[in-house]
Structures are given as structure tokens and as C-alpha cells.
N, CA, C and O atoms as a CHARMM CRD file, in Angstrom:
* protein
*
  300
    1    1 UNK  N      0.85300  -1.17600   0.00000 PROA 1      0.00000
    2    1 UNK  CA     0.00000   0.00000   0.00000 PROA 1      0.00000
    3    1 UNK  C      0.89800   1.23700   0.00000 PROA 1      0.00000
    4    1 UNK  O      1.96800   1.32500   0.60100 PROA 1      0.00000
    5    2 UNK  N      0.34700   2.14600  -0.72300 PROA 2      0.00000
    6    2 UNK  CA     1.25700   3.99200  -0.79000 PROA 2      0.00000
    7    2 UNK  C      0.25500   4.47400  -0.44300 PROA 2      0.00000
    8    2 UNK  O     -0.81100   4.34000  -1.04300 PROA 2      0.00000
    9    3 UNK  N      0.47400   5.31700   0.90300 PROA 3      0.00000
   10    3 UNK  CA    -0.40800   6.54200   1.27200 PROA 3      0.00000
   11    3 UNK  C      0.80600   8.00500   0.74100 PROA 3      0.00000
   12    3 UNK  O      2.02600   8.16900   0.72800 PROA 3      0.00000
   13    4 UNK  N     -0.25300   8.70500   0.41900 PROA 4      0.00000
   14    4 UNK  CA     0.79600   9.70200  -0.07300 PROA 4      0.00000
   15    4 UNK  C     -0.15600  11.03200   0.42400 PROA 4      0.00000
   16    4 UNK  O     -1.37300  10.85900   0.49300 PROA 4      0.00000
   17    5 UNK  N      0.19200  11.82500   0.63000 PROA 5      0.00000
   18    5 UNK  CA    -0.38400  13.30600   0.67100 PROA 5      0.00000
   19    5 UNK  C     -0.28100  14.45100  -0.26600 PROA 5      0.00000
   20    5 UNK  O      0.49000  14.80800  -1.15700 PROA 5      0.00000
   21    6 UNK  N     -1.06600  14.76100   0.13800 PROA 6      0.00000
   22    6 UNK  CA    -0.95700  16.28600  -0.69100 PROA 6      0.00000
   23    6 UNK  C     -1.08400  17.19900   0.00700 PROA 6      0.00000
   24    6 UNK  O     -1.38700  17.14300   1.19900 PROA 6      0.00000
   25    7 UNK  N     -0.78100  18.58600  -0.90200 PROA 7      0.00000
   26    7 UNK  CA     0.10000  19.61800   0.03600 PROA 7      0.00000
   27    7 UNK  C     -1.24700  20.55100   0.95800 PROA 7      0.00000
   28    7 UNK  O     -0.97500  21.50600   1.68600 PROA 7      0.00000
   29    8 UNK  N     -2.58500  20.07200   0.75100 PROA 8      0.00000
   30    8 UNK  CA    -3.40400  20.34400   2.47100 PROA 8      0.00000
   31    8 UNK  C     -3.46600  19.47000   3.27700 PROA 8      0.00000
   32    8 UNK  O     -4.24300  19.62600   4.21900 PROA 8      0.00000
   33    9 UNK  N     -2.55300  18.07600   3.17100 PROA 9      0.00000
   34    9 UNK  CA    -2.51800  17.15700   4.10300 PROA 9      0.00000
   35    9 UNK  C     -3.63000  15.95000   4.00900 PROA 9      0.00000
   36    9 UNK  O     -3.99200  15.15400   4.87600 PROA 9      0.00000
   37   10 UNK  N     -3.98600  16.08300   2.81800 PROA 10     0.00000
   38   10 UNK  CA    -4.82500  14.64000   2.52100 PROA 10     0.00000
   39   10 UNK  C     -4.13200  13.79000   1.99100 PROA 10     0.00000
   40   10 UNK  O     -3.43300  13.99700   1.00000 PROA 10     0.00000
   41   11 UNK  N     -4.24900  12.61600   2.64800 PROA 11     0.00000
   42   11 UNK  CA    -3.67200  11.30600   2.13800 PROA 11     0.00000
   43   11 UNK  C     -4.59400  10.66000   0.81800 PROA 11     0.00000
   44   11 UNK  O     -5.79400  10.91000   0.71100 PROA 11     0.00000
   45   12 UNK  N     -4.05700  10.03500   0.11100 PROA 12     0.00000
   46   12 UNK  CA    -4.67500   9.31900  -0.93900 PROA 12     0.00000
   47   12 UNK  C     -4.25700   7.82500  -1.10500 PROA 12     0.00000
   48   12 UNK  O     -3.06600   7.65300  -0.84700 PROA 12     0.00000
   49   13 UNK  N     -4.61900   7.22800  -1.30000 PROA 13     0.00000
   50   13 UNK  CA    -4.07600   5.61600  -1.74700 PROA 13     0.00000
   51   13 UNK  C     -5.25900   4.74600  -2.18800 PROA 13     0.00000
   52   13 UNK  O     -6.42100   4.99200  -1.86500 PROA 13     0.00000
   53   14 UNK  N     -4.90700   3.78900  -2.89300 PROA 14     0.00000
   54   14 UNK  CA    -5.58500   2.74600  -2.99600 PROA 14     0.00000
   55   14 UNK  C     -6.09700   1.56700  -1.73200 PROA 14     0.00000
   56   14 UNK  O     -5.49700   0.61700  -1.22800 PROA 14     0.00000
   57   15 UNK  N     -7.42400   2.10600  -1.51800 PROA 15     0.00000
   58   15 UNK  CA    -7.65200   1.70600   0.15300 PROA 15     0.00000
   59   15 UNK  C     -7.89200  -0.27800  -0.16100 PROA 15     0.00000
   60   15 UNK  O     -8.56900  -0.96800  -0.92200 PROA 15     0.00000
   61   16 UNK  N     -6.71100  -0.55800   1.12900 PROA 16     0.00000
   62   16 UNK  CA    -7.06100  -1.92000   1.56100 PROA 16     0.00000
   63   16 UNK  C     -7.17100  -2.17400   3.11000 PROA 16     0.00000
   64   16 UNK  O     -6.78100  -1.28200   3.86300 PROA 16     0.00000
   65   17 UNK  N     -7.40900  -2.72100   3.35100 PROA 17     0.00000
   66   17 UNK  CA    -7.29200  -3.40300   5.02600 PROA 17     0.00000
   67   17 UNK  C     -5.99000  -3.99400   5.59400 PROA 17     0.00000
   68   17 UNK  O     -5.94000  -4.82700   6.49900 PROA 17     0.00000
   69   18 UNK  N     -5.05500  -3.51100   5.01200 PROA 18     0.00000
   70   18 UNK  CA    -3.59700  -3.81900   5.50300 PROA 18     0.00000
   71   18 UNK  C     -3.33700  -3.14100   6.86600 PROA 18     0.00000
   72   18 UNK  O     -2.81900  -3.69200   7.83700 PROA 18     0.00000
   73   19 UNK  N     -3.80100  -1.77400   6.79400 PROA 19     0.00000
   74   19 UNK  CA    -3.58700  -0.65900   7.51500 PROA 19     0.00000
   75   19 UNK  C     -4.81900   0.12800   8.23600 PROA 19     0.00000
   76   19 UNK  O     -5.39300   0.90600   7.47500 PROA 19     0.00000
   77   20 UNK  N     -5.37000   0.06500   9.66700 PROA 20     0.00000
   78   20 UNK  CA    -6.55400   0.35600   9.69800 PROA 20     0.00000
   79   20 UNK  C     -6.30200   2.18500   9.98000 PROA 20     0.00000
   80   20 UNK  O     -5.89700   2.87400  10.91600 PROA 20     0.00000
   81   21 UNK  N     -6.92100   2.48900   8.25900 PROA 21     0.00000
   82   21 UNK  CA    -6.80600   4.04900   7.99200 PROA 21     0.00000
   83   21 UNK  C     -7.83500   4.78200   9.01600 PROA 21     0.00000
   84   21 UNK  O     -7.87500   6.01200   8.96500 PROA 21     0.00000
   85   22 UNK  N     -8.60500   4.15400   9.86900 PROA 22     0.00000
   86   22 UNK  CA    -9.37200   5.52000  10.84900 PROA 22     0.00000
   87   22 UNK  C     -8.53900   5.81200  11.78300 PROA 22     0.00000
   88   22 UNK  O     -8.66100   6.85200  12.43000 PROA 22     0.00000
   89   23 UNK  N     -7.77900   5.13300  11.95000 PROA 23     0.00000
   90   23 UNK  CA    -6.84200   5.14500  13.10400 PROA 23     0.00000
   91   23 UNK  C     -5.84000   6.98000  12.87900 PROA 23     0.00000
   92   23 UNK  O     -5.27800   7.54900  13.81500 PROA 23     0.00000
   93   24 UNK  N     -5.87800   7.34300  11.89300 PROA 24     0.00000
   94   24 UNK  CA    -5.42300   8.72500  11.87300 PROA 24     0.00000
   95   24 UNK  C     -6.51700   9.51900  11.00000 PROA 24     0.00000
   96   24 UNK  O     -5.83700  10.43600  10.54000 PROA 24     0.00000
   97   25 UNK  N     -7.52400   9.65100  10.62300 PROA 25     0.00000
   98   25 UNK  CA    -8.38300  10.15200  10.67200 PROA 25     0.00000
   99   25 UNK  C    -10.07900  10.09700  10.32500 PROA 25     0.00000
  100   25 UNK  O    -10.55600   9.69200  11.38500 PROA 25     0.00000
  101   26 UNK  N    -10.77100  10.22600   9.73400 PROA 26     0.00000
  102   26 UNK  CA   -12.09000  10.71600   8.97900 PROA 26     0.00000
  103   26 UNK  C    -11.49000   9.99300   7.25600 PROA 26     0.00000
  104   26 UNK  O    -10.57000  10.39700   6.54500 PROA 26     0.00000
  105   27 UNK  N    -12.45800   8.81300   7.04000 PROA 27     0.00000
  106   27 UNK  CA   -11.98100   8.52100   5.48300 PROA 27     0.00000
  107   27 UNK  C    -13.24500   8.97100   5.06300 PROA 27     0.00000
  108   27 UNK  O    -14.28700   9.17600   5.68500 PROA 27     0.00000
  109   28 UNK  N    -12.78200   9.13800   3.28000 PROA 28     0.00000
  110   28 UNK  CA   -13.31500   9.40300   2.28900 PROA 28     0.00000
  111   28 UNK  C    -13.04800   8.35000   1.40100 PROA 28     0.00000
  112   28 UNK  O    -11.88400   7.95100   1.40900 PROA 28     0.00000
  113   29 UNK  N    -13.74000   7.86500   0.72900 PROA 29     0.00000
  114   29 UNK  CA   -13.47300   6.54900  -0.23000 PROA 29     0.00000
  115   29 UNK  C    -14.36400   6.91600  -1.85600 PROA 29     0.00000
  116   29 UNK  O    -15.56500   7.11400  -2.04000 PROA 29     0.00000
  117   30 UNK  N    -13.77200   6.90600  -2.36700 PROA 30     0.00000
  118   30 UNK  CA   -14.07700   6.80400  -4.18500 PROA 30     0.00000
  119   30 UNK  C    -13.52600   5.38000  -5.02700 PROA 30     0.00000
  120   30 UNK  O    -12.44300   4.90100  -5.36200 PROA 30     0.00000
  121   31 UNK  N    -14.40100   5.17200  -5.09400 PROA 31     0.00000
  122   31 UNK  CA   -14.25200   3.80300  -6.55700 PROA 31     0.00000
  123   31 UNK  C    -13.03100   4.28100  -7.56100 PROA 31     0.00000
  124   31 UNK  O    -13.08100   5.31000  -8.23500 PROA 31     0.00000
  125   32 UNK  N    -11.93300   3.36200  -7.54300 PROA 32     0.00000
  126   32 UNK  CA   -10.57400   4.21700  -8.61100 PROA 32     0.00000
  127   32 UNK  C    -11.37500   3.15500 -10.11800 PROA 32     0.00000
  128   32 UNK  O    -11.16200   3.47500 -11.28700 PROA 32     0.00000
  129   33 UNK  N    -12.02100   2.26400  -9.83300 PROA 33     0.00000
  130   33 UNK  CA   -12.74400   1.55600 -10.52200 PROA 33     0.00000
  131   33 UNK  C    -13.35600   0.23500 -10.04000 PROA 33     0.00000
  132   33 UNK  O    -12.85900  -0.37800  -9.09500 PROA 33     0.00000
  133   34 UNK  N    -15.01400  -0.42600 -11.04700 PROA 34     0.00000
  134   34 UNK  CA   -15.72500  -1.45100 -10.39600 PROA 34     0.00000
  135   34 UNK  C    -15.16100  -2.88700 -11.39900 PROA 34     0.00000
  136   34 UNK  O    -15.09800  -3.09200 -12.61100 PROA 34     0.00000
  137   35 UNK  N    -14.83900  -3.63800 -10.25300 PROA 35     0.00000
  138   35 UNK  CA   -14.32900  -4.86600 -11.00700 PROA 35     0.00000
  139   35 UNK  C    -15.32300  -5.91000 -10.89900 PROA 35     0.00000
  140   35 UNK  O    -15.51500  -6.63500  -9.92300 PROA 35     0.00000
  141   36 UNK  N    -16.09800  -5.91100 -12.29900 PROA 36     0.00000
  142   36 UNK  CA   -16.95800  -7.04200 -12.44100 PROA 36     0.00000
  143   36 UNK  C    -16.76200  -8.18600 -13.41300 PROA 36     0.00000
  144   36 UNK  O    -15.91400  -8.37800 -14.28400 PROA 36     0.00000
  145   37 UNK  N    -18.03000  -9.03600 -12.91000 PROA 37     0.00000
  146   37 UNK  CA   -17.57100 -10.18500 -14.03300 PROA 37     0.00000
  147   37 UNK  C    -18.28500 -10.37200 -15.59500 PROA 37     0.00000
  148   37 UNK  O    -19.48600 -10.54600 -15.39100 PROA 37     0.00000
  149   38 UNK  N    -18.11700 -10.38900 -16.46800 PROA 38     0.00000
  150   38 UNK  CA   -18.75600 -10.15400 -17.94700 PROA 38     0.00000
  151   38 UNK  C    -18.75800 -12.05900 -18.33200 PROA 38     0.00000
  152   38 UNK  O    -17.91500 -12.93600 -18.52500 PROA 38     0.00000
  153   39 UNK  N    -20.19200 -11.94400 -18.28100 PROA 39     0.00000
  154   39 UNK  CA   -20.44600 -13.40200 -18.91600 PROA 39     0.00000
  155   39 UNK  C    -20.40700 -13.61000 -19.92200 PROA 39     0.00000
  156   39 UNK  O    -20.15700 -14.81600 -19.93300 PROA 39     0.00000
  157   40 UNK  N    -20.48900 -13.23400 -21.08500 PROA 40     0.00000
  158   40 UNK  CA   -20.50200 -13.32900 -22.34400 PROA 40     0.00000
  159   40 UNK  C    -18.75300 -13.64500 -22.92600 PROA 40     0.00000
  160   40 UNK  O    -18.38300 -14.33900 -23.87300 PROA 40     0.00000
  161   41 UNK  N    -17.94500 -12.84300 -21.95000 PROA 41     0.00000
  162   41 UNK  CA   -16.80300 -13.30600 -22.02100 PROA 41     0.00000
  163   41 UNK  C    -15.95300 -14.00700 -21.04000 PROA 41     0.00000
  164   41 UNK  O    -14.72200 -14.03900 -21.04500 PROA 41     0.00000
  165   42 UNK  N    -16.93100 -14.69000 -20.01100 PROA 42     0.00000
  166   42 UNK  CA   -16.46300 -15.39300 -18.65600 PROA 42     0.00000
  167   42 UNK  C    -14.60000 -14.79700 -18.52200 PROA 42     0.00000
  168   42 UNK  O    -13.53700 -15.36900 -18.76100 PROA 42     0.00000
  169   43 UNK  N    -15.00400 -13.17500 -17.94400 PROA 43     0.00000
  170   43 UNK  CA   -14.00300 -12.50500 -17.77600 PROA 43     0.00000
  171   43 UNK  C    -14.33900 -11.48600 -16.69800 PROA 43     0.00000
  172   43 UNK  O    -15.44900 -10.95900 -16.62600 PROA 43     0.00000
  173   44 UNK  N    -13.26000 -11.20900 -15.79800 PROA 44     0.00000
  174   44 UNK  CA   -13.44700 -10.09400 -14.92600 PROA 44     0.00000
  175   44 UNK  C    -13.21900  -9.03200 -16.17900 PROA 44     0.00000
  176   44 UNK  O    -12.59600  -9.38700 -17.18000 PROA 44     0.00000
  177   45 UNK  N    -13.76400  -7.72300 -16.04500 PROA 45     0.00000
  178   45 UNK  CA   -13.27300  -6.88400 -15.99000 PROA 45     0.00000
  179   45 UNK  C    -12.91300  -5.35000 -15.25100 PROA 45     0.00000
  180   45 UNK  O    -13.36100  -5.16900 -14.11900 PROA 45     0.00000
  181   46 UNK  N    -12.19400  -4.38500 -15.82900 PROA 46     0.00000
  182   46 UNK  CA   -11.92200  -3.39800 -14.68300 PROA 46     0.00000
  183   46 UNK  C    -12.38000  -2.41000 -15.66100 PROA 46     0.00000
  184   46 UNK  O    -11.62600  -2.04000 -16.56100 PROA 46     0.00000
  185   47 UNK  N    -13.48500  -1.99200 -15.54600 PROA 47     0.00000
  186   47 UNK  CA   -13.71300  -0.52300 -15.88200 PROA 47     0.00000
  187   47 UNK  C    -13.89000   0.77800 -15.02300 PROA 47     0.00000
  188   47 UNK  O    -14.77500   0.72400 -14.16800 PROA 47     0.00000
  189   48 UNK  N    -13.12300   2.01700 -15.13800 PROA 48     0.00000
  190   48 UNK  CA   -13.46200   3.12500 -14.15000 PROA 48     0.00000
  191   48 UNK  C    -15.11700   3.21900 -14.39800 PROA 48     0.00000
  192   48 UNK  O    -15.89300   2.91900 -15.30500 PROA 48     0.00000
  193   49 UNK  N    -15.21600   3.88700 -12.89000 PROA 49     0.00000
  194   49 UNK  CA   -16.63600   3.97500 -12.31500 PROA 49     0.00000
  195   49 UNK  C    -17.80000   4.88000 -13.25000 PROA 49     0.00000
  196   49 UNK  O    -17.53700   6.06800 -13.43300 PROA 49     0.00000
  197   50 UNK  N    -18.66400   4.50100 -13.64600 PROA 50     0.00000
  198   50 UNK  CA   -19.93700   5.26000 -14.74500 PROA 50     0.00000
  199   50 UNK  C    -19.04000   5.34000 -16.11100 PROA 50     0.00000
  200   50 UNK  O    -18.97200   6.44800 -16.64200 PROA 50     0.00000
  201   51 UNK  N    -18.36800   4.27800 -16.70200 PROA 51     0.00000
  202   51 UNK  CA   -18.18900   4.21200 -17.71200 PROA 51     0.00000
  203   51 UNK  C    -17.62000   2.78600 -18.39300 PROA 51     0.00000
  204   51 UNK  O    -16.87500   1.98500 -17.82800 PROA 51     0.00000
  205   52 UNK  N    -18.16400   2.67500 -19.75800 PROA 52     0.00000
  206   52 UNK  CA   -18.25600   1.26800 -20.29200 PROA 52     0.00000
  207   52 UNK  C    -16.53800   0.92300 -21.01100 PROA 52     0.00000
  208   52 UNK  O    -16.22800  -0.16400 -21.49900 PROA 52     0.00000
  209   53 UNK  N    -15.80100   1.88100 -20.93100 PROA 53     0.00000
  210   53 UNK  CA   -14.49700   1.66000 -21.21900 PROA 53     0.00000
  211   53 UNK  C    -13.79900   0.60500 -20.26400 PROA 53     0.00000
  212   53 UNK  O    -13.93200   0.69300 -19.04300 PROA 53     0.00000
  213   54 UNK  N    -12.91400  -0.57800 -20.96800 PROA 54     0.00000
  214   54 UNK  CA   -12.40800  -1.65000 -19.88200 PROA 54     0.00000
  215   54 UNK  C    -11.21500  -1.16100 -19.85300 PROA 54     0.00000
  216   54 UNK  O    -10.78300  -0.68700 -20.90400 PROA 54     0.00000
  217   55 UNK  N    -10.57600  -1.14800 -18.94200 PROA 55     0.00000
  218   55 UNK  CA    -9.52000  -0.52400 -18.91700 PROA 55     0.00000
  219   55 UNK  C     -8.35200  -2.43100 -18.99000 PROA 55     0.00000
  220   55 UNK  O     -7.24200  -2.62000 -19.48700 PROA 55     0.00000
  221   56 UNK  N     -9.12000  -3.24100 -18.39600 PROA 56     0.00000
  222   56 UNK  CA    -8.18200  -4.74300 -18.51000 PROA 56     0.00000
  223   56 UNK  C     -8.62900  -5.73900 -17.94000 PROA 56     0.00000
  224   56 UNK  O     -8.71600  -5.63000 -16.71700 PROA 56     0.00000
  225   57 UNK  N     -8.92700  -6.61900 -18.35500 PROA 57     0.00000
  226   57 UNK  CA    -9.65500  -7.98500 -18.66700 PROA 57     0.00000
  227   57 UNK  C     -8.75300  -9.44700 -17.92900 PROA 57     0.00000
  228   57 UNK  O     -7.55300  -9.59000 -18.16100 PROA 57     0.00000
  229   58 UNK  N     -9.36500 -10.23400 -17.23300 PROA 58     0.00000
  230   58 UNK  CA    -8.89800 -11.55900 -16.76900 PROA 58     0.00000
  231   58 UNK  C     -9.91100 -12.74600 -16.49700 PROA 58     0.00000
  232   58 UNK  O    -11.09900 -12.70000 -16.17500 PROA 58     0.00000
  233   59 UNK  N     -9.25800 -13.58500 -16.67500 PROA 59     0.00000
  234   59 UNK  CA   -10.15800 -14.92800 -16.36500 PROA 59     0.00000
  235   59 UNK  C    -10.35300 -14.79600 -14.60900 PROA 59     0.00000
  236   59 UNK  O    -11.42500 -15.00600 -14.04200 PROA 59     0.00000
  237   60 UNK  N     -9.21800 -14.44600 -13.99300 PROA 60     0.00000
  238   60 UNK  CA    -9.07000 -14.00600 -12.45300 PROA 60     0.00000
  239   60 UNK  C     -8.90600 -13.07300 -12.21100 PROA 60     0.00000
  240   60 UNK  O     -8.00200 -12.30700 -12.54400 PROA 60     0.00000
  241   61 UNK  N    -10.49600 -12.83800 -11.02100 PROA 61     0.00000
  242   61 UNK  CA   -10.19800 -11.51600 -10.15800 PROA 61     0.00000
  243   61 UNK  C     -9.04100 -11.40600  -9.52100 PROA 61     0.00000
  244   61 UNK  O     -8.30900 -10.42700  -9.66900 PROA 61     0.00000
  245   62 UNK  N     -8.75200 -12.46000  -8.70700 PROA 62     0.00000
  246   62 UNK  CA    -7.27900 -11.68800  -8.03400 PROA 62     0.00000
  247   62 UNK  C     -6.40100 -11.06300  -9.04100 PROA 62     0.00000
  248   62 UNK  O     -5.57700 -10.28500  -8.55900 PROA 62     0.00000
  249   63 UNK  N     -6.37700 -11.19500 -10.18200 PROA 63     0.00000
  250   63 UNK  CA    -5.44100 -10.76900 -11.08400 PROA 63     0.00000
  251   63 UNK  C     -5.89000  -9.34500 -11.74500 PROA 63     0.00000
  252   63 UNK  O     -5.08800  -8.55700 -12.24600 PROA 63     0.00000
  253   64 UNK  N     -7.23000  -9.15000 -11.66900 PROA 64     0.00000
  254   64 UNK  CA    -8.05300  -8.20300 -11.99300 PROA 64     0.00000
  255   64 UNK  C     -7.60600  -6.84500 -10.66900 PROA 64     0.00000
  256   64 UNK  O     -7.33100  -5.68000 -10.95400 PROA 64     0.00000
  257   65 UNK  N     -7.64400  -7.39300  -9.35300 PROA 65     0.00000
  258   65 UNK  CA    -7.57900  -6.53300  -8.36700 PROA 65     0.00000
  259   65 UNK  C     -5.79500  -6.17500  -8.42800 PROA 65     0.00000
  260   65 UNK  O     -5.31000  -5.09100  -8.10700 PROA 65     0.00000
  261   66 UNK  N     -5.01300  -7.38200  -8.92000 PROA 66     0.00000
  262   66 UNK  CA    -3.90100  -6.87100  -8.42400 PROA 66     0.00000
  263   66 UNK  C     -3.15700  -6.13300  -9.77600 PROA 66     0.00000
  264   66 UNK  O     -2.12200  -5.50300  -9.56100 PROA 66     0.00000
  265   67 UNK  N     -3.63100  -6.20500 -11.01900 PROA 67     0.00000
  266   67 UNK  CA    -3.79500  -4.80200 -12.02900 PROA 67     0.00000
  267   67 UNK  C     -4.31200  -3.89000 -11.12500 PROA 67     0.00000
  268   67 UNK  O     -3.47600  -3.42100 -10.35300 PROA 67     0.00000
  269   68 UNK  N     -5.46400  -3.50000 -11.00100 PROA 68     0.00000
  270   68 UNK  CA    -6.14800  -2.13200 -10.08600 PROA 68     0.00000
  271   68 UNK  C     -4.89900  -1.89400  -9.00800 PROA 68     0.00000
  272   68 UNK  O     -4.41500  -0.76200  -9.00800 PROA 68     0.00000
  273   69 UNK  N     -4.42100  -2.74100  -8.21900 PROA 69     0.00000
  274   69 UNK  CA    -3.01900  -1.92700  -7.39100 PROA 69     0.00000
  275   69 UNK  C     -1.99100  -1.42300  -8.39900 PROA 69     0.00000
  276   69 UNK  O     -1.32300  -0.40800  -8.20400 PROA 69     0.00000
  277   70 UNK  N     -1.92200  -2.02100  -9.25000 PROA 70     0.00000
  278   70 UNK  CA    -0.55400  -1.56400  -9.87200 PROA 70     0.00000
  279   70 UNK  C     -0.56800  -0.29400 -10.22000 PROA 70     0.00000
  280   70 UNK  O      0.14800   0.64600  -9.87600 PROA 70     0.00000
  281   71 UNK  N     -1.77600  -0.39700 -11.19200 PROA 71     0.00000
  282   71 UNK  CA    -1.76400   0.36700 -12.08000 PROA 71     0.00000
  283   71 UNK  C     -3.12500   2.53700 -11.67500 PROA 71     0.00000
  284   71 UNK  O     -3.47800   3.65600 -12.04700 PROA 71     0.00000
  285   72 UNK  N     -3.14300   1.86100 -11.06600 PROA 72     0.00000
  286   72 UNK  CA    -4.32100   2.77100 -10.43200 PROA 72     0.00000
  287   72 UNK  C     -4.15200   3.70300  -8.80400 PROA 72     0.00000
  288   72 UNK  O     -4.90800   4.59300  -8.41500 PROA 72     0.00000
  289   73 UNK  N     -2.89700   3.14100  -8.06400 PROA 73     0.00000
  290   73 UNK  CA    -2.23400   3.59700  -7.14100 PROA 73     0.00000
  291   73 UNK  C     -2.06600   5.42100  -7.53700 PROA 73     0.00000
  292   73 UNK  O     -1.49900   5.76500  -8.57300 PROA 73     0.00000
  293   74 UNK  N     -2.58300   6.33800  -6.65800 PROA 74     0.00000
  294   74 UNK  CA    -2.02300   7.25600  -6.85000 PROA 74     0.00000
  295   74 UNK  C     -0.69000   7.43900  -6.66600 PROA 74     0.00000
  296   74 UNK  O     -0.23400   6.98200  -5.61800 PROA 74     0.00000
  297   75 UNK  N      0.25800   8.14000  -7.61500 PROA 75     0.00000
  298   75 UNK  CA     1.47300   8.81200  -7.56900 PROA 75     0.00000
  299   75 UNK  C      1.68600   9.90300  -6.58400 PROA 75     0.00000
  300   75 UNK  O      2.76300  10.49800  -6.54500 PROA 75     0.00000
């Protein structure tokens, strides 16, 4: 996990349960994207949130979620 801040002191990251984040303050949580499953192509996919663009496709979610860390981590 990368928690990172910005310069009014908000942290950002790709939230998991590694780290229990209330413990330093008040969260806010946004979808970086919804990983569902597409039957027609018995495939996860990862599209950002209110839109039909896939951003990347797997037979496995875990592989689906651990694209979304890689690649979707704020800088």
C-alpha cells in the first residue's frame, strides 16, 4: 500500500485493510474503478466507475484486483 499526501494534508491511496486508515483520521473513499464479471466473455473486468471503457480484462479476479493496485495507485 502507498499513502501519499498532498500539500493540504490529505492522504490518498488505494484503500485496503492492511492498515486500519481511521486510526489517523475521517476517510473518504471513491471507486478508482468497479471490477466485475462479464459473462458473455467469462471474464473479470476493470472498468473506471460510470463508464463502459475496460480498462483490462482476466479470467481471475485476483489478477483483476492486483492490475487495479498496480496500475491505479495514486502517484
Amino acid at each position: 500500500m502507498v499513502l501519499t499526501f498532498d500539500q493540504e494534508g490529505t492522504g490518498h491511496c488505494l484503500y485496503g485493510e492492511l492498515l486500519d486508515l481511521r486510526a489517523i483520521g475521517t476517510l473518504a473513499c471513491r471507486r478508482a474503478s468497479h471490477i466485475e464479471f462479464e459473462e458473455e466473455s467469462q471474464e473479470w473486468r476493470v472498468p473506471p466507475p460510470g463508464r463502459q471503457q475496460v480498462l483490462f480484462t482476466n479470467p481471475s479476479r485476483t489478477v483483476c484486483e492486483e492490475w487495479e493496485h498496480d496500475h491505479l495507485q495514486p502517484e
